[in-house]
C-alpha positions in Angstrom: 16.5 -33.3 37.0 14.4 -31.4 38.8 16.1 -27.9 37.9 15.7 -29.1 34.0 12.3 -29.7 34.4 11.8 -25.5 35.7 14.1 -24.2 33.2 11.6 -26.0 30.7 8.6 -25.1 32.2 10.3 -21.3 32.2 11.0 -21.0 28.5 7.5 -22.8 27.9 5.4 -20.5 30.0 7.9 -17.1 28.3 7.1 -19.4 24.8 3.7 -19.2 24.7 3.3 -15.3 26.4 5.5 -14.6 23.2 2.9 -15.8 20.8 0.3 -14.3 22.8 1.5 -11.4 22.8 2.6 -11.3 18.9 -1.5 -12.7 17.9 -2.3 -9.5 20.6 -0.3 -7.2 18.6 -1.9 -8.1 15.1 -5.2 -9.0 15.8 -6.2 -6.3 18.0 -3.5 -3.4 18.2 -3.1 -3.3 14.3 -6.6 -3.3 13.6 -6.9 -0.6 16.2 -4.2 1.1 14.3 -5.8 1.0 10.2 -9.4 1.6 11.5 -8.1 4.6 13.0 -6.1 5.5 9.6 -9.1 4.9 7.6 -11.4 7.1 9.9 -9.2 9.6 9.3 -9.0 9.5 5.7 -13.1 9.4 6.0 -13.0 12.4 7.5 -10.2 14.0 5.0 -13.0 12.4 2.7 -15.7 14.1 3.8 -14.3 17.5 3.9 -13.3 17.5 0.8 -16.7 16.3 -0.2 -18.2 19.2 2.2 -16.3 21.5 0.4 -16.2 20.4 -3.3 -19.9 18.7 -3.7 -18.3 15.4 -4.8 -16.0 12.6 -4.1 -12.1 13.6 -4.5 -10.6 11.4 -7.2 -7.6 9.1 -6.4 -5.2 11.9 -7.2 -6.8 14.7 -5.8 -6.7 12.8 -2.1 -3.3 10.8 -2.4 -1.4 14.3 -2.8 -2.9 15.9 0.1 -3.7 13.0 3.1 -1.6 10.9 4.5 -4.2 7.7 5.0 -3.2 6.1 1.7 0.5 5.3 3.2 -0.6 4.0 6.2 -2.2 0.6 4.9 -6.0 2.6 4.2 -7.0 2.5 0.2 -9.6 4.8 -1.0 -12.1 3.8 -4.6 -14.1 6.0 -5.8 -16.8 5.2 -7.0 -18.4 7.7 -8.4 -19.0 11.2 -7.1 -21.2 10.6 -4.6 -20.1 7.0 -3.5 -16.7 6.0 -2.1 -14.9 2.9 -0.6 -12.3 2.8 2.1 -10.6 -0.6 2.8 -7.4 -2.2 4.6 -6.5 -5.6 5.0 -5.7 -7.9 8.4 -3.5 -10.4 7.9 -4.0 -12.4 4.5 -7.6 -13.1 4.0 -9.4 -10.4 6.4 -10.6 -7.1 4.4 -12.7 -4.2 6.2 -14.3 -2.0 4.3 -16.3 1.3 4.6 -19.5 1.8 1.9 -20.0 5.9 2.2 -23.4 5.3 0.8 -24.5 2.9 3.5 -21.9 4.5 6.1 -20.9 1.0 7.6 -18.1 -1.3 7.5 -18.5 -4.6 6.6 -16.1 -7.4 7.3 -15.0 -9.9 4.2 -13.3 -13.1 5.2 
């Protein structure tokens, strides 16, 4: 009886470090991960914008950066004004505003 009771308490203890360590893994490692993919498709972003005096278009940026395949989505907006955005989970959305340069966090 009393060895049951350890094994239990064993696979309870490795149980819940499991799901700790999965929620760890998606709610701060993969958000880590897309904020640095969308900072990097900023940047792509504003080079291009440096370079050209306007926003790329969808097209023009999807052929040459690699931060559209990597859960970051660029809108333009118009060509002064651009959106960046990738998604946690189901219902979390961050999202850059080039005009106000901040993120904001939609629930």
């Amino acid at each position: 009886m009393i060895k049951t009771n350890s094994i239990l308490k064993s696979f309870c203890i490795i149980g819940l470090l499991l799901i700790l360590g999965v929620y760890f893994y998606y709610s701060v490692i993969r958000l880590f991960f897309y904020r640095n993919n969308a900072q990097s498709l900023i940047i792509n972003i504003e080079k291009f914008r440096s370079q050209k005096g306007r926003c790329p278009l969808e097209e023009e940026l999807f052929d040459s950066t690699s931060g559209l395949k990597n859960g970051s989505y660029y809108k333009y907006i118009d060509s002064n004004k651009y959106i960046v955005y990738y998604g946690i989970g189901f219902d979390n959305t961050y999202t850059y505003y080039s005009d106000k340069k901040e993120w904001k966090e939609v629930h």
